[in-house]
N, C-alpha and C positions, 0 to 999 in steps of 0.2 A: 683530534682537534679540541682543543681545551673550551670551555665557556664559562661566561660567568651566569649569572643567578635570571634563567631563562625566563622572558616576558612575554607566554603563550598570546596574549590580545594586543601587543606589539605587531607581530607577523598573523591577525587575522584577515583573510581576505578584504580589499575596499580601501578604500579611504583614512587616513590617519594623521589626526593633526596634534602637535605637539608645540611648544613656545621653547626658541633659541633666545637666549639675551633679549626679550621682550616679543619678539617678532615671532609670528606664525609661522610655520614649519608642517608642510604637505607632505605625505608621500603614501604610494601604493602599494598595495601587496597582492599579487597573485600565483597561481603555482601550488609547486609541491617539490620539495631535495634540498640542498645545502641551498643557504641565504646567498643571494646574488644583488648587490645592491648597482642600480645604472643610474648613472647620472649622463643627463643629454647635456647636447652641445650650445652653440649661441656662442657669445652668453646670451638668454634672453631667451631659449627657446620653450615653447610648452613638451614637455613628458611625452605627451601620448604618442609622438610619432616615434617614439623608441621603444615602442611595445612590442612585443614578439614575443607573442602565444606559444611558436615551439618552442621557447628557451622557458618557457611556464612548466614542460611536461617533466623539466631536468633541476630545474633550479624553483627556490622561494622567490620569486626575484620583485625586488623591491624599489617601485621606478621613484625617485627623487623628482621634486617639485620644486625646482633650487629658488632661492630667495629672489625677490622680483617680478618671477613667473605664478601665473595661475590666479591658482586658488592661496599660493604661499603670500607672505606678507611682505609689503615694500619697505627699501629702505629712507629714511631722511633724507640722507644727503647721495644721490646716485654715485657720489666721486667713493662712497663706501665698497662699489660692484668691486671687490679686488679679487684676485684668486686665494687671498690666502683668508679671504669672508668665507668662498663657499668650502673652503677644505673646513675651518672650523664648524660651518654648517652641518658639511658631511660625517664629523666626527661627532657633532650633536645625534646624528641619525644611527648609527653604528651604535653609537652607548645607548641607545636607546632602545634599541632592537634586542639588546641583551645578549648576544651572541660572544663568544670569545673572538670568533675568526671568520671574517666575511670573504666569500670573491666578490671582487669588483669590476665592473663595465664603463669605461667611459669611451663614450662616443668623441670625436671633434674637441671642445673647448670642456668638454667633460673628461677629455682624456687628459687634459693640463692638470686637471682637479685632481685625480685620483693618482697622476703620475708623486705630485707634491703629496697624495697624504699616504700614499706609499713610503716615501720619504719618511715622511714625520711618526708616521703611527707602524710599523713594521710587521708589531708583534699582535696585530688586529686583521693583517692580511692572509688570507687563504689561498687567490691568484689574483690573478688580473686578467684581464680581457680589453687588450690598448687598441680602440677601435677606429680608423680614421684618423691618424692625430700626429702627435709628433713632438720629438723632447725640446724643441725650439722654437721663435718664431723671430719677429725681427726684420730686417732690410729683406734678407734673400730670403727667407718664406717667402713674404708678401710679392716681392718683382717675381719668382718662383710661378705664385698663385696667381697675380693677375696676366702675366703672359700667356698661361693656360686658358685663361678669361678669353683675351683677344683673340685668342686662336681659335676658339669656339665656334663664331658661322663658319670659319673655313671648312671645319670638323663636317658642317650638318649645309651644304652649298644647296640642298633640293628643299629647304626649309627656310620660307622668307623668315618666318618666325624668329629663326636664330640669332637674325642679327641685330634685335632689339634686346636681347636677352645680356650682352654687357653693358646697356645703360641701365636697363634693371637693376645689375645688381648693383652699381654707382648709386640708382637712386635709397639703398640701405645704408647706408653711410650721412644720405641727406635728409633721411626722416629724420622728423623730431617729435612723432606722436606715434600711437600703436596703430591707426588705421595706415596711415601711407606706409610705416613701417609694415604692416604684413601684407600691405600690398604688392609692394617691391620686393617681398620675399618671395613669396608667390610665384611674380613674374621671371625671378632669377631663377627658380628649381630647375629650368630645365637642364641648369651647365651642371649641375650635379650629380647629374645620372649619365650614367654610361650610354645607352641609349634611350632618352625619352620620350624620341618624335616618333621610334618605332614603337613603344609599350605605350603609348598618351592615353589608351584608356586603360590601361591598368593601374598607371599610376594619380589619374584624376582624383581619384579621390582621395589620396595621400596629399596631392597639392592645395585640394580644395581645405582642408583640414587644419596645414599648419598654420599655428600662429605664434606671433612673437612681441616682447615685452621693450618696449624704447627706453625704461629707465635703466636696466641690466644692460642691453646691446650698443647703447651710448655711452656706458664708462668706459672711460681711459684707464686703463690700470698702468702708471706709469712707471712701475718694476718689469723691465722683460724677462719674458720667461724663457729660462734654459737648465734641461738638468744635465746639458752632457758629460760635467763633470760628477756628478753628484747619482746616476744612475745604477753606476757599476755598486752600489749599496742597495740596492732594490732584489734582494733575494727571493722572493716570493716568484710561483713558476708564472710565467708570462706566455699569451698569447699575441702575436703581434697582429692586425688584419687588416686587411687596405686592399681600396679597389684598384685596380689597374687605373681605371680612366679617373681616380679624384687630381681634378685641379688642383684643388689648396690645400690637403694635408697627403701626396701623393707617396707614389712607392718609393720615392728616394728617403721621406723622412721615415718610415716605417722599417727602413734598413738600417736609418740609422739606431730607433729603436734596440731591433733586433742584434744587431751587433755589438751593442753598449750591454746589455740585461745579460746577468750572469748564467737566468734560464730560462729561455725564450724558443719561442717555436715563430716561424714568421709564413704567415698565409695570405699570398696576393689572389685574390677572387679577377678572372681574366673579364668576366661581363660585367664588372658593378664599378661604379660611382661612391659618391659619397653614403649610399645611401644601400651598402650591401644587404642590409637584414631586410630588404624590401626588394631589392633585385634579384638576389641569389640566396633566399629565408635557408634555403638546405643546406648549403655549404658554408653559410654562415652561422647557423645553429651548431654543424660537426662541428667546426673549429672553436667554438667556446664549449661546446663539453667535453671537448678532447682536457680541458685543464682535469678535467674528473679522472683521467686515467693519471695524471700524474701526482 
């Protein structure tokens, strides 16, 4: 794996901020093995809930703070949040890391990002790791994902709970500030988990935690996104993973994935949700260093 001219306190442990096109630029390092850069999903969501300790003991892995979120810096105009903002972000972060050839992780709306700079930057990719996501989105995603939504209480009929949980996620779509916005996020996690009402205190403290950013989660990016044409160029070796029970990026797009990528391995985890590296950490940690044997 080729590199360029290495930047030892780039990849130090902590904290690391740098300036893209004016703007602040976050991101983390922890670990120890080849660089793994993740980028989370949203758009709009904070880093930390894509943290996974076991992918530390295997990988550099360097969680992205995408622009909007955090501690990173906002944009002017939010009609800026586009996907092809954070791939340049994410390409600020790669060159800056000094590495020749990164794997990459993206989660959800992070796997849109990484699928495109797979795309554009080729000869910077090492593997990928397409987690939760899918090479499309569109009319039938969305009727897809919200059917899944509706069908939710039926899913959980001994949990009154459930059946407030698709006005929740309705009311993410009607924030227009960060607190209702992460309140409604909040309230929707539970359709995200394969089973929540069974694990609720396992997972409380993941829900109590995340948060999320209205200026990022409220653009319109009015390019859709599709690479079905444009995938079969994505040579770098792939992992595909997806829960059984995800609503909105489910196992029908991770097939399609898998079936589009020249070399791809495709892992449906039967107990997880969106939110595998949190339901099933083991089986979801094999299958992203399984790219290390290839």
């Amino acid at each position: 794996m080729g590199s360029t001219s290495h930047d030892v306190s780039a990849l130090a442990p902590g904290a690391h901020t740098f300036t893209v096109d004016g703007v602040r630029q976050v991101y983390h390092v922890a670990g120890t093995g080849p660089v793994c850069v993740a980028h989370p999903g949203g758009p709009g969501i904070e880093w930390a809930y894509l943290r996974t300790p076991s992918l530390e003991a295997h990988f550099t892995m360097v969680y992205v703070e995408p622009v909007g979120t955090g501690a990173s810096g906002q944009l002017n105009d939010p009609s800026e949040y586009r996907l092809d903002r954070y791939v340049r972000f994410l390409h600020a972060i790669v060159a800056h890391l000094g590495e020749g050839r990164v794997y990459l992780l993206g989660h959800s709306h992070g796997g849109f990002v990484v699928q495109r700079y797979a795309l554009a930057y080729p000869d910077r990719v090492a593997g990928l790791a397409l987690y939760d996501t899918s090479p499309v989105t569109g009319a039938e995603f969305w009727a897809e994902a919200m059917a899944g939504l509706a069908a939710y209480p039926q899913r959980h009929p001994d949990r009154p709970e459930a059946a407030e949980v698709p006005a929740a996620f309705a009311q993410i779509g009607a924030a227009t500030d960060d607190e209702s916005l992460v309140a409604a996020l909040r309230a929707a996690l539970p359709a995200y988990f394969a089973d929540f009402w069974g694990r609720q205190d396992e997972f409380a403290e993941f829900q109590a935690a995340v948060r999320i950013w209205s200026g990022p989660a409220g653009a319109q990016d009015p390019t859709p996104f599709d690479v079905r044409d444009n995938f079969g160029e994505i040579t770098a070796p792939a992992v595909v993973i997806v829960g059984a029970h995800d609503f909105i990026c489910g196992p029908r797009f991770a097939e399609q994935l898998h079936a589009g990528l020249p070399d791809s391995r495709l892992v449906v985890l039967e107990h997880s949700g969106h939110f595998a590296h949190i339901e099933q950490p083991a089986e979801f940690t094999a299958a992203v260093v399984g790219l290390l044997q290839r």
